[in-house]
Each structure stands twice: as structure tokens, then as C-alpha cells.
N, C-alpha and C positions, 0 to 999 in steps of 0.2 A: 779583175783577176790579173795577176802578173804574169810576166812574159817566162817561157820554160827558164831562162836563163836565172831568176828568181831559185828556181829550183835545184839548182846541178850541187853535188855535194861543196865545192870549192866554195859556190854563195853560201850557203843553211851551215858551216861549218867553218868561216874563216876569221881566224882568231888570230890573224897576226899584226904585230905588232900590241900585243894585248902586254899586259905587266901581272903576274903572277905570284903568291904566294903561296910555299908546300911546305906543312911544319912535319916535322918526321921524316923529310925529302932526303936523308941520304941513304935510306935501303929499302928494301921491298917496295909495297905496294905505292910511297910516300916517292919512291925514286921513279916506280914506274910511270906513275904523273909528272912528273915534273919532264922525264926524257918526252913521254905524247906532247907536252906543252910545247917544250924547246924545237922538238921537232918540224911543229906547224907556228913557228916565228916566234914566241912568247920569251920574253924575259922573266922568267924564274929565279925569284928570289928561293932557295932551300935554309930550312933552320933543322937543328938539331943541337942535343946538349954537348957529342962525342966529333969535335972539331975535325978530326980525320976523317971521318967517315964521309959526314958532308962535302969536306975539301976534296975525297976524291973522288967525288960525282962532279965537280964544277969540269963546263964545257961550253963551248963556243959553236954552234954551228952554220957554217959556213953560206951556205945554201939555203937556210932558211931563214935564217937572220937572228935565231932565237938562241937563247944563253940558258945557262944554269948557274950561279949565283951563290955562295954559300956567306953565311953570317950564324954564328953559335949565337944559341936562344934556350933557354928555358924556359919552357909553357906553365912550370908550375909556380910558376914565379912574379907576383904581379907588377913587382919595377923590375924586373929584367921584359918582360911584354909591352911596357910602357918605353924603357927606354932602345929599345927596336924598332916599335912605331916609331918614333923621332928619330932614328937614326935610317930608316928607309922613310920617313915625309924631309929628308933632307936630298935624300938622293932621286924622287920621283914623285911629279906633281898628282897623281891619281894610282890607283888600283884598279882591275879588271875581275881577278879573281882572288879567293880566300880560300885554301883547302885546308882545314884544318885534320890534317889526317896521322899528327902524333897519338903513338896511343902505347898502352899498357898491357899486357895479359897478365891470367895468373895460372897458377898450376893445374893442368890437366890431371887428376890424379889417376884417369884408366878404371879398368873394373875392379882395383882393389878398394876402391874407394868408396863402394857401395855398403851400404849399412844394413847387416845383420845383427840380429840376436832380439836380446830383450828391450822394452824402452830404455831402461837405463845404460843398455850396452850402445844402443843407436844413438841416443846426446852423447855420451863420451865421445864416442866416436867422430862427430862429426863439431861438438865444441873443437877439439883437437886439431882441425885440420888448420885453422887460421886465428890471426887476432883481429882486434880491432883496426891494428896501421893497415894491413893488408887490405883492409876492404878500404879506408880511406885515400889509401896513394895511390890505389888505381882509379880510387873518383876523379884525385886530383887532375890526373893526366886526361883519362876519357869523357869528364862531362865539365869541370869547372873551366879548364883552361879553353875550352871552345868559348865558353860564355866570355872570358876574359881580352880573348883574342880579338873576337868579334867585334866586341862593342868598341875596342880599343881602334880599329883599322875602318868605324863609321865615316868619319870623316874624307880618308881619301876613297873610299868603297865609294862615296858620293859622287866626288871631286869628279870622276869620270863623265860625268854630263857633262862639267864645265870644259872639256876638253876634246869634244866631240862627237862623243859617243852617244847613242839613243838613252841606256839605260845606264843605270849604277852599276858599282862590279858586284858578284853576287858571292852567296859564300855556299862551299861545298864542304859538309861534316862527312866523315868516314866513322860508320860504324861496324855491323856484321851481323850476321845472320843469328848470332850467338843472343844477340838484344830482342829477338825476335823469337827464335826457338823456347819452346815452354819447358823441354826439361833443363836438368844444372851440366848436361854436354861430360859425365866424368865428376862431377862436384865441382863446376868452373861459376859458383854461385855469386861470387864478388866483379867477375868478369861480366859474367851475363848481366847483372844488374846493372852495371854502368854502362854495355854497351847500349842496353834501355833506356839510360838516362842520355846519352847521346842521342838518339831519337826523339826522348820527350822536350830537350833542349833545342833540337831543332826546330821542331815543329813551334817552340815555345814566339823561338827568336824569330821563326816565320811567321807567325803573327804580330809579331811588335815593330817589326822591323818595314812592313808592309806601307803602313801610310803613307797619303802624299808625300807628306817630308823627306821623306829616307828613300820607300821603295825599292830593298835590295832584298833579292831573294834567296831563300836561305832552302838547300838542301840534304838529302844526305841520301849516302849510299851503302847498302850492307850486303857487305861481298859476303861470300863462303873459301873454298878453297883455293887461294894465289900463291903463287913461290911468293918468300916473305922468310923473316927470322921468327917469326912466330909458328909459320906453317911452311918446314920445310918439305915440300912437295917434288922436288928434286931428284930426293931419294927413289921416289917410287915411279919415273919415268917408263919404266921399260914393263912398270905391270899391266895387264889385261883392261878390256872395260870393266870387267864382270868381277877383277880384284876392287875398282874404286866404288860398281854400283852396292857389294856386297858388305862391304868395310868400312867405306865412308858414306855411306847411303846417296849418291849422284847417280839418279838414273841416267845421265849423259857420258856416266862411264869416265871419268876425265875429272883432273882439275882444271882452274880457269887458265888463260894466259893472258898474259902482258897486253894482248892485241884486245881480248877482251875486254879487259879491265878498262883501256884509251877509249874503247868505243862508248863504254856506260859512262866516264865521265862526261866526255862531249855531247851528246847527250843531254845531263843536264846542264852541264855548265852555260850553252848555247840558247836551249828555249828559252826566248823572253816570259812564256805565260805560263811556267813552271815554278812555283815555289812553297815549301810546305809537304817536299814529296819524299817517300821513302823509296827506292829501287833498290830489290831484292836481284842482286845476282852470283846466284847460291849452284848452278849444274840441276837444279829441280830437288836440292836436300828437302828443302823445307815440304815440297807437297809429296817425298818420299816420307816424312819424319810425321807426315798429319797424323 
């Protein structure tokens, strides 16, 4: 049995000096990672398609030694993915971690969006809402470019043994609660399915990825409600518990924060005997929504 010192959060949780990658990293939830990273010493690399945005996340900090990093990237893209990979295996001999947390939504359409009438008036209604690219571009974003990514950053994801470390670096998908919930959330039908398919890719790549060989653990995470451009929560700061447990179904009364969000990634990012896992963290939506 190891000594309490084994134990203290600073050992079970010390990631510095680690090398990091955050695709989506310069807003919401994509930035909130990358600041927990930076914070506890980690060189974070950030990617994003809107060069400003990324650029004004980049930071140095002082104190802990960790950086945030920006480099424009396009996830849907498979030689702009490829020539990234080479252009960070130029600038660093290994990888620690892989957050693949770019992603897409699609339109919320609210309760007008429910379908009444006759069968004929219900397909109209709901052929109408979308075409065929809509459900395709958000595949591309939320389930093909994980797969793309991944396999693309094997190599230094490995390299990490060679340089010290016990394990390989692992990779962390960002999904949501939406991949998970069984109704369409509003008619968010092209949404919800890929964020499914970000789960069933995870788990796919946590089996493949597993063997001797490789050994890099693949997880993912399905938040519910974080400040985010998708989910501006901001707005409703100043409402009751009993506005979010009765509107947004969180018997915890609250959306998540920032502190939250740092604690679920480390979390997984850290457990060596972790891979293959979904963590739900939703305020209790989902066992409100059972």
C-alpha cells in the first residue's frame, strides 16, 4: 500500500509539464479546458477554423508554467488534420492529451416545432425543417473529425512512453447529454444523432486503440448545461433554482461552471484504468428527463 503522500490531490492529479491538445479551444467549453490545462502547467496547443478567436485565448502563465498556444485548423478537413499533425510532431516530441471537443449544433426549433395534425400534415412538417447537408455537416464536425484526428496524432499519443511517462497520452471526445437523451430536445434530430455517434466512436476507438501496441485511452464526456456559444447560460444568471429545475429540468437548480466542467475533465484525463467511459455531467437532466 502506498504512503498517504500517494494520495494528496497534487500526486492523483499532477499534469504538469504535460503537452496538450484542444480542438474548438477558443470559446466555451473548448477554452474552458484548455484555461484548467494551462493553469496546472500544461502546454496547450488550441485549434480553431476563426483565427481571432483562438488568438485571443493565447496565454502564458507565469506561475505555473503552462501556456495556451493557438494554430488555425480545420477538423473537417483531412489534409489540413494531417498537415497540423506535422506541423506540431515538428514542434514536440510526444503528446499527453487529445481533446477533441470541436463541435457543431443545429437549430433548436422550441415548441413550435412539434407536429400536429394529420399524417400528411406531420411529414410535411417535419421533411421541411432540414435537408440532407444539415445532417451531414454536423456529422462532419461531431463524429468523423474525432475519428480523423485521433488516429492522425497515434503516433505522438505513443511517443509519450518514449519520453517518460508510464502511459500513452489519451484522448478525451466531448459529447453531450443530447447523444444520450431519447427525445429530439425541440426537433435537434441531426444534433442528437451525431452527438450519439460521438459516443459510439468513442467507445469504437476505445476498443481499437486498447492493445499492447498502442494502449491509449479513449474517453468522452457529455456535459448538459455550461456557458458556451451554443448554450448561452449567462443570460439567466440571476434566475431562482426552481426557474432552471422547472425550464430546464436540473433538479440542482443551476447550470454547470467552468470549475465544474475542470474537475470532470481531470478526472478522466488522469485515471490510468479508465477507458471506454462515458461521464454524464448533466445537474441530474437526464434522471429528471427518465
Amino acid at each position: 500500500m502506498a504512503g498517504l503522500n500517494a494520495f494528496t490531490t497534487q500526486s492523483l492529479f499532477n499534469i504538469k509539464g504535460w503537452v496538450a491538445i484542444v480542438t474548438g479551444g477558443g470559446t466555451g467549453l473548448g477554452l474552458m479546458t484548455a484555461k484548467a490545462l494551462a493553469a496546472n502547467g500544461v502546454k496547450v496547443y488550441i485549434t480553431g477554423r476563426r483565427l481571432e478567436k483562438i488568438k485571443a485565448a493565447e496565454t502564458q502563465d507565469a506561475q505555473s508554467g503552462g501556456s495556451i498556444i493557438a494554430i488555425q485548423l480545420d477538423v473537417t478537413d483531412k489534409a489540413s488534420i494531417l498537415e497540423f499533425a506535422k506541423t506540431i510532431g515538428k514542434k514536440e516530441k510526444f503528446i499527453n492529451l487529445l481533446v477533441n471537443n470541436a463541435g457543431q449544433t443545429s437549430v433548436n426549433y422550441g415548441e413550435k416545432w412539434t407536429p400536429h395534425g394529420d399524417p400528411k400534415a406531420v411529414s410535411e412538417k417535419m421533411l421541411g425543417y432540414q435537408d440532407f447537408d444539415d445532417w451531414t455537416s454536423i456529422y462532419k464536425v461531431n463524429v468523423a473529425s474525432i475519428y480523423f484526428m485521433s488516429v492522425a496524432f497515434i503516433p505522438l499519443l505513443c511517443a509519450a512512453r518514449d519520453h517518460g511517462y508510464e502511459e500513452a497520452g489519451n484522448i478525451l471526445n466531448i459529447s453531450s447529454i443530447s447523444g444520450i437523451t431519447k427525445g429530439s430536445q425541440n426537433g435537434q434530430f441531426s444534433y442528437n444523432a451525431a452527438k450519439a455517434g460521438t459516443i459510439s466512436i468513442t467507445e469504437q476507438l476505445g476498443v481499437e486503440l486498447k492493445n499492447s501496441g498502442l494502449e491509449i485511452r479513449v474517453n468522452t464526456l457529455a456535459p448538459g448545461y455550461f456557458p458556451s456559444e451554443m448554450t448561452p447560460v449567462e443570460q439567466y444568471k440571476d434566475k431562482d433554482k426552481e426557474y432552471f429545475r422547472q425550464n430546464w429540468g436540473t433538479p440542482l437548480g443551476r447550470a454547470g461552471t467552468p470549475q465544474d466542467y475542470a474537475q470532470a475533465v481531470f478526472g478522466l484525463v488522469v485515471n490510468k484504468f479508465v477507458t471506454g467511459a462515458v461521464l454524464v455531467i448533466d445537474g441530474g437532466y437526464l434522471l429528471a428527463s427518465a
